[in-house]
N, C-alpha and C positions, 0 to 999 in steps of 0.2 A: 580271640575268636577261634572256634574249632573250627577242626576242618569239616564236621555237618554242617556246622553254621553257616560256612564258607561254599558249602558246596548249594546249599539252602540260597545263598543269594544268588550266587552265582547263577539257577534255576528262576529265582525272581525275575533276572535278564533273558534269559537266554529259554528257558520254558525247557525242552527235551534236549535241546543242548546240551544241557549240564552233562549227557549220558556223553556224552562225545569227549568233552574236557575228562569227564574223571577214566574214562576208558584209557585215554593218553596217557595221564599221570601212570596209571596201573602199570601198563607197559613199561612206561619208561624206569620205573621203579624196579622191575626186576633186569630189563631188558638192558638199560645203560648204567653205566658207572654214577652218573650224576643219583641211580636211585638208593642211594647211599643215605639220603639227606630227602629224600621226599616221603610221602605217607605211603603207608599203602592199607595195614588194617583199616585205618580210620576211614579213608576211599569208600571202602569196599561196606564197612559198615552205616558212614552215612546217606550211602545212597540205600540201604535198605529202612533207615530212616527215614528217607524222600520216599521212599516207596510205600513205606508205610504210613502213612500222613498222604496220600493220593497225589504228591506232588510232582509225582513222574509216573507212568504205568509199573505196576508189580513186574510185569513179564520182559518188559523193554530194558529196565533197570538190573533185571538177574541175569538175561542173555548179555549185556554189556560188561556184569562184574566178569560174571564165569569167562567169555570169550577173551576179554583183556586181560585177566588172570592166565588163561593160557597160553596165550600169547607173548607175553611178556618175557617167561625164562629160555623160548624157544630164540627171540632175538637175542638174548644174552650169550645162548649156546653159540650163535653162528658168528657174530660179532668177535669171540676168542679164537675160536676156530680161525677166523680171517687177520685177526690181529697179533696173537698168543699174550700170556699174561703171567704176571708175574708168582710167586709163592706168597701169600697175603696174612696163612694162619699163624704166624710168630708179629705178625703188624699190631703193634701197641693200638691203636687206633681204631683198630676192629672189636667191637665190643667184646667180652671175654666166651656168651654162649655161643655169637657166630665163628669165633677164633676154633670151638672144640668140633664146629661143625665142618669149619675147612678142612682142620686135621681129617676126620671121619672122611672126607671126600677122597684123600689120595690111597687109603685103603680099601675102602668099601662106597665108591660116587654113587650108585645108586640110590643106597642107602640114607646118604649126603642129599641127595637131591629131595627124597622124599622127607626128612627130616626139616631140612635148612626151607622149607615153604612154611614153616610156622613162626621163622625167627627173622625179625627186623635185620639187615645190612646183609644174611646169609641167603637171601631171597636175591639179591644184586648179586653176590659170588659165588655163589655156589654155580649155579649154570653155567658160567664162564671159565670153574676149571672143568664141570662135566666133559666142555666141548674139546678137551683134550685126555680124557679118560675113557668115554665114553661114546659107542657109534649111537647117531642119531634114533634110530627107531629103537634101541633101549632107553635112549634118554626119555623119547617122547611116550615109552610104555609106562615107565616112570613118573614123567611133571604133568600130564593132562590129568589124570584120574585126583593125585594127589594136589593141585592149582584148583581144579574145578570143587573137589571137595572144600578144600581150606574158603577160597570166595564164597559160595555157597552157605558153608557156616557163619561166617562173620555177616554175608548180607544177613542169613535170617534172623541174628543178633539182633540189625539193627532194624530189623521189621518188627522184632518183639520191643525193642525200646521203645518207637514208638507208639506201638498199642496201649505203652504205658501200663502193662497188667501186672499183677501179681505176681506172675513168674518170670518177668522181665526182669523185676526187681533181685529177685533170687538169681538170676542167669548172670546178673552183675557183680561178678565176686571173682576173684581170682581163679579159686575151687573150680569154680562154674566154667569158666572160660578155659579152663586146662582140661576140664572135664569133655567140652565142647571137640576142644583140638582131637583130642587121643579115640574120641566118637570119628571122628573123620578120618583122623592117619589108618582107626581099625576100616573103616568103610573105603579106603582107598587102598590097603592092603587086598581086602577082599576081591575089588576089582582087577588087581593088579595078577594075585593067583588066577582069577579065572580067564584073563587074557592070557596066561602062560600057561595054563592048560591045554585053552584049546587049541594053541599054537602048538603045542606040541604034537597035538593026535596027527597035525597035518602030515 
């Protein structure tokens, strides 16, 4: 079973609940260590699947990715900060693109931070070592634009999946979905200049 399917039942039971349960997951996916081993694209795109199929509202389902999407690397941050944590990018265990992603964290975390939201297990570590790199209000000028992006893309993914259209079909490719990502990282760069812009004039 996938985890639309999954979240698809689970909505069977629970009717808008579902937003509740997958907003949890989301969280705890970047936020705890256990999100090492939970979904979190698929989360976020099958609830725009439920969304698009009228199974949950459009607007109740994107405020829940986006919000638990941001949410999530923010508990990560605070939880290292409060615990401290170990060197992870030489761990066999760490798949090899979040291993290059760690590395990029202890020279450039920002950079780390905005990167590692598009890569499975660097989405759980990254923010954990931000919280020892990095003071909080860079962190969060950083993960809100680039989390609310990345959620956003992947729910409207899965709102075009389910429309079942023609260019769903097409958005279904590797290409397409890299294509998707790097549309976001530029659009959350963008955001990210014009917050440090006008923080500057201050």
């Amino acid at each position: 079973m996938t985890v639309p399917d999954a979240l698809s039942a689970v909505a069977g039971t629970l009717g808008s609940g579902v937003l509740l349960v997958a907003a949890l997951v989301l969280v705890a996916e970047a936020g705890l260590l256990v999100g090492v081993v939970l979904p979190g694209i698929s989360v976020t795109v099958g609830l725009g699947v439920l969304a698009g199929t009228g199974t949950v509202p459009v607007p109740a389902a994107a405020v829940a990715a986006v919000t638990a999407s941001v949410a999530g690397p923010s508990l990560g941050y605070w939880r290292a900060r409060r615990a401290g944590v170990r060197t992870l990018h030489d761990d066999a265990r760490v798949p090899t693109p979040a291993r290059r992603v760690l590395r990029l964290a202890e020279s450039r975390p920002a950079v780390a931070v905005a990167v590692g939201q598009w890569f499975a297990v660097a989405r759980t570590l990254v923010p954990r070592l931000a919280g020892h790199v990095l003071g909080y209000p860079r962190f969060l000028l950083v993960s809100v634009p680039v989390a609310a992006a990345w959620s956003s893309v992947t729910f409207t993914l899965g709102t075009l999946l389910a429309a079942g259209s023609e260019a769903a079909a097409r958005i279904v490719s590797v290409q397409e979905i890299v294509a998707w990502a790097l549309l976001g990282l530029l659009v959350a760069a963008a955001a990210w200049t014009a917050v440090r812009m006008v923080r500057g004039r201050r």
